[in-house]
N, C-alpha and C positions, 0 to 999 in steps of 0.2 A: 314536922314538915320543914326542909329546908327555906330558907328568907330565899324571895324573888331577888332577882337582880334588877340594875333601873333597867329599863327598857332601852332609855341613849346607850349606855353602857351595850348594852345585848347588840346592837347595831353598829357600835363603832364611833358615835357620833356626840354632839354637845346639846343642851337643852339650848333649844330655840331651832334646831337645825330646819332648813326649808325642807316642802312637802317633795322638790328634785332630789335634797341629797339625802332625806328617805327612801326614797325609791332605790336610790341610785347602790345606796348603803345594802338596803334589803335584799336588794339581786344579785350583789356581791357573795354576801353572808348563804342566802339561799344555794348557792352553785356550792361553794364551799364543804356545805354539808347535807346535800342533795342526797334523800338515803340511797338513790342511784349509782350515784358517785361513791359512796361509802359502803357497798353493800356488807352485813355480818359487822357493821360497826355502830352499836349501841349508843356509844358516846353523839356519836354524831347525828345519829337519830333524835335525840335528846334535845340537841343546840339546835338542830333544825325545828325540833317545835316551839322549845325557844323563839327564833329568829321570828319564827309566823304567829307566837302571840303579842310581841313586841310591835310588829308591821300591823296589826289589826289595829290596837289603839291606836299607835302616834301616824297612819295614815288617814285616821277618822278627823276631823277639826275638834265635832262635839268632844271627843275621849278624849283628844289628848288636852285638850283646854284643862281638861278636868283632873288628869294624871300630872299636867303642869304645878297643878293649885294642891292637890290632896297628896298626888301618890299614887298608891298602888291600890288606895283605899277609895279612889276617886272613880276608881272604874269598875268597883265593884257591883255585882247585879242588883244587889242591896243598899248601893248608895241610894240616901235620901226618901231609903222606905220610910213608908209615914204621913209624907205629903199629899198635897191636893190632888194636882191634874192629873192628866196623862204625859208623856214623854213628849214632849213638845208639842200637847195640845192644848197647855195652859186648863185643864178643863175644872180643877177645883181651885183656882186662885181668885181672887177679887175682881170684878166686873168693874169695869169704870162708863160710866155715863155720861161723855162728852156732850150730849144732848143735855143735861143738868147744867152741865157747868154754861153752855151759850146760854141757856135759857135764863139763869140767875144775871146773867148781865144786861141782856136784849130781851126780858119779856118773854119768854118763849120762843120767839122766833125761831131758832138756830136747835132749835129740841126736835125731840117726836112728839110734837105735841097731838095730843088726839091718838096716841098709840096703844094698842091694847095690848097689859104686861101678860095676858094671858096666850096670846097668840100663837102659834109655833113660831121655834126657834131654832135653825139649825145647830148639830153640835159643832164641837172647834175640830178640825184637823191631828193628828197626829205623826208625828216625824217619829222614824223609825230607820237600821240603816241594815244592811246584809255585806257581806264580805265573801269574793266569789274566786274562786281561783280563775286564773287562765282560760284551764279547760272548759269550764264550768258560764264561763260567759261566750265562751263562744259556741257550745253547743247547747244551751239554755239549758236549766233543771226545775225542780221544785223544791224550793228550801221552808221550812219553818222557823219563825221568832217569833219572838216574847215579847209583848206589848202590855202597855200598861193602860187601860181605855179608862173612860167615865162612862157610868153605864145607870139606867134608872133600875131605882133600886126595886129588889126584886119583892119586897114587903110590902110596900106601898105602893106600888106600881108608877113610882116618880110625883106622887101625890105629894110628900112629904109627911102626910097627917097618917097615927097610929091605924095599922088594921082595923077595919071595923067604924071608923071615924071619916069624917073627909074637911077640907078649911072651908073656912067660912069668911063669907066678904067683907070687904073692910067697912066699917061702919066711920069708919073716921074720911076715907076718898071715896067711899062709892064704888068701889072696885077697880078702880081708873088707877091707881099705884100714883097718882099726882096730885099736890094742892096748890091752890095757888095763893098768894101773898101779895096785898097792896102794899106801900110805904112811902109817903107823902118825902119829896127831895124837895132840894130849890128849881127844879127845873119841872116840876107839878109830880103828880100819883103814878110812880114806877108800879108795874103788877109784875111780880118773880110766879116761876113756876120751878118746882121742886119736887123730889122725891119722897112720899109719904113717911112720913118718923116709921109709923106706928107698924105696919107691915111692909117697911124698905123696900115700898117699891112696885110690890109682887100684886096688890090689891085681895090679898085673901092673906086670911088670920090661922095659925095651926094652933088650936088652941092645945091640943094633944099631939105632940110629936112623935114619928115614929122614930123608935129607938135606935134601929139601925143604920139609919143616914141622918139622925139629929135630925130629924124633920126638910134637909136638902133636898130632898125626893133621888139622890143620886149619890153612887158610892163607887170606889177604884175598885178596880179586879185586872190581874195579871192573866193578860189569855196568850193561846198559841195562834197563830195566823201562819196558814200557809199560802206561799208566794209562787208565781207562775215565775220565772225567771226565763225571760226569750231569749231564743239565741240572736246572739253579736250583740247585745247589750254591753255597753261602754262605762268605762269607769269612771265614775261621777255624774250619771245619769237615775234620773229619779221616777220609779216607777209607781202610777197611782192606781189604790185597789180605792173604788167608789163607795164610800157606806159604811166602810169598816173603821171609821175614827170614833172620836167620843158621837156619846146619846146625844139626841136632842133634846128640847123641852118642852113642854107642852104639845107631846107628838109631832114635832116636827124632826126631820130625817136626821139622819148620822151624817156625821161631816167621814172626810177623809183619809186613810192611812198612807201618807206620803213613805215609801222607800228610798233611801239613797242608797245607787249602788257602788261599792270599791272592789276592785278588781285588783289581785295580788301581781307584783311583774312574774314574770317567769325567768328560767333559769337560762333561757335562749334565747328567746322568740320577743320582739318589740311591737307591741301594735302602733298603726300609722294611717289611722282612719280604718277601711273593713283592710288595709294590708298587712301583711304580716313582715317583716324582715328579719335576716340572721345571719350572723356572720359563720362563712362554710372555710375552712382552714383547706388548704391545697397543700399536697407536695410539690417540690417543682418539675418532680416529672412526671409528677400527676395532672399540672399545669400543661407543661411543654407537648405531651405526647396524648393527651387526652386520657379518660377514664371511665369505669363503669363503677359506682359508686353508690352506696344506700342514703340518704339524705331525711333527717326528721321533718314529721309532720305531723299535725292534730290529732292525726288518723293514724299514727307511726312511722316507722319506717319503710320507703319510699325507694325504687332503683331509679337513675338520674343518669345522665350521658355527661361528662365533661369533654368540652371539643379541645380538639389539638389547638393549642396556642394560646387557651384561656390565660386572662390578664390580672393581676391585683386589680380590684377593683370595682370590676368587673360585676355587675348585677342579673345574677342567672332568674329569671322565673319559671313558678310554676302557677299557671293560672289558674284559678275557683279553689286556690287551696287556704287561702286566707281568710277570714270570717264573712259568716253569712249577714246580708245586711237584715236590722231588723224592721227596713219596711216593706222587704221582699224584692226588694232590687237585687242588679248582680253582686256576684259575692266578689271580696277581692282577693287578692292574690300573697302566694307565699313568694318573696323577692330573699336570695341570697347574695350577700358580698362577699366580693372571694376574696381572702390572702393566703398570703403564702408562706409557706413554714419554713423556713431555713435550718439546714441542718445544724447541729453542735456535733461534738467532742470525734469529729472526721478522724481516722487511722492514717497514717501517711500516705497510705496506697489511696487512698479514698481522693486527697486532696491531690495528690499527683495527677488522678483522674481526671478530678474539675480544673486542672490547669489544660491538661493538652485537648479540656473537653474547648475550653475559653479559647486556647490560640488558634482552635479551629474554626470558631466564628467568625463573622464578619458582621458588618453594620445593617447588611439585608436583612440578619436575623433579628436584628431590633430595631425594628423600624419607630419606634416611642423614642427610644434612646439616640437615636439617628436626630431624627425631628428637634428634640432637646438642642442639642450640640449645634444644631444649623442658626436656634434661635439663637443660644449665648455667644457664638461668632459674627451675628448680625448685630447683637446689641454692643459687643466690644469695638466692633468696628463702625 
């Protein structure tokens, strides 16, 4: 299998480059090798998948932090298999109990005290992210990904304790997961409360652990989740599925699968809120005398009127052709800027043309250019 290239490399660009001149790089490179633009040309097929696994990482923050620090090995599906949580649900890593640490200085006070460790417990959230082209965000789809949950394990049914077995209360706190401590200072009998040694906490003893989550009551599992994807979703908008994060505990609900969405630039098209904009290239007698013209659009291509006298500059729209909003409001608009192509490599005759076409105008006909000249004579004078 041929070695990857770096990714900056594949774009054009240096490590460290901003999330602008990613974009900027990507839509460059994208056009370049648009298998549209290149049709029957394999090579360029090639670079353009190239180009769009490069823009998936280093337009993600998560990835590319990680492709900064590892490589190529950094973004692998398999990095960091092995670990605790879920994918930014933290779900198997260590708990910290702020309430411990206030309590061992103030008494209690500042703890949960009087909490029961047995209570439900919502699980943690999960971050997760999709990559949507163009099209695809602005007619909404359904994509599937690969998520790594915390989930109660399916042997014990989150019990922790062996099949057949269940825990037993703590004999040392009473079930409470807390003891408490006097300790005579100079300033009289501080009482600490604290985290039970003996069962960390939990108020119940596994004297038999189940094997397959070490007595945890909870184990990782890579699942498919599939995503509602609305249309006119926005790039860097985060969409939440309710329920689908890590387990809870003690029966308490599933926290959340957070989505962040990236949206690929395109090889034309700019969005600018629900608008669309794109630069429409003119001839200039396509300009000067008007035209009937096909013009791209989401939906394809599109027949369009060019009036006589259109201008560089110039912002043609076409209304409702721009993304649909996604709170059901009006959609916006496809907005074109016009310029204008200037010919090359004229034949003599050609430019003979554009002379005695020139001595025949007058300043009527450019009225822009009229207006100009009147200013730089007012400011000389």
């Amino acid at each position: 299998m041929a070695e990857k290239r770096d990714y900056y490399e594949v774009l054009g660009l240096q490590k460290g480059a901003s999330d602008d001149e990613i974009k900027k790089a990507y839509r460059k490179k994208a056009k370049q090798y648009h298998p549209d633009l290149n049709p029957d040309n394999p090579e360029a097929e090639a670079k353009f998948k190239e180009v769009n696994e490069a823009y998936e990482v280093l337009s993600d923050s998560e990835k590319k932090a990680r492709y900064d620090q590892y490589g190529h090995a950094g973004v692998d599906p398999n990095f960091g298999a092995g670990g605790g949580g879920g994918y930014g649900g933290y779900g198997g890593g260590m708990d910290f109990d702020f309430g411990d640490i206030f309590s061992s200085f103030f008494g209690g006070g500042g703890g949960r005290r009087g909490s029961n460790p047995n209570a439900p417990r919502q699980g943690g959230d999960v971050a997760a992210s999709v990559i949507l082209s163009f099209e695809e965000s602005a007619k909404g789809c359904k994509k599937q990904i690969e998520v790594t949950l915390v989930e109660s394990c399916p042997d014990c049914a989150g019990s922790g304790a062996k099949k057949g077995t269940s825990p037993k209360t703590c004999p040392h706190c009473g079930g409470s997961g807390q003891v408490r401590r006097q300790q005579r200072t100079p300033f009289g009998v501080m009482q600490t409360q604290a985290a039970c040694e003996r069962c960390r906490g939990t108020g119940r003893i596994i004297e038999t652990p189940c094997p397959t989550c070490n007595g945890s009551g909870r184990v990782t599992a890579r699942r498919t989740v599939g995503v509602n994807i609305p249309a006119g979703i926005d790039d860097g908008q985060t969409i939440i599925i309710r329920g689908k994060g890590n387990a809870g505990q003690n029966g308490g609900p599933a926290g959340d699968l957070q989505v962040r969405v990236t949206v690929r630039p395109h090889p034309l098209f700019e969005r600018h809120g629900n608008d669309i904009y794109c630069d429409l290239p003119l001839t200039f007698v396509q300009a000067s005398l008007g035209a009937e013209i096909q013009v791209p659009t989401l939906d394809g291509k599109e027949p369009f009127t060019i009036k006589e006298g259109t201008q560089p500059g110039e912002m043609l729209r076409l209304k409702g052709k721009g993304f649909p909003d996604v709170h059901g409001r009006r959609p916006g608009d496809l907005i074109f800027r016009v310029t204008i192509e200037v010919p090359r490599n004229l034949s003599s005759e050609q430019k003979e043309m554009l002379r005695q076409f020139d001595s025949s105008t007058s300043d009527k006909n450019y009225q822009k250019q009229k207006g100009f000249f009147d200013k730089l004579k007012d400011l000389f004078n």
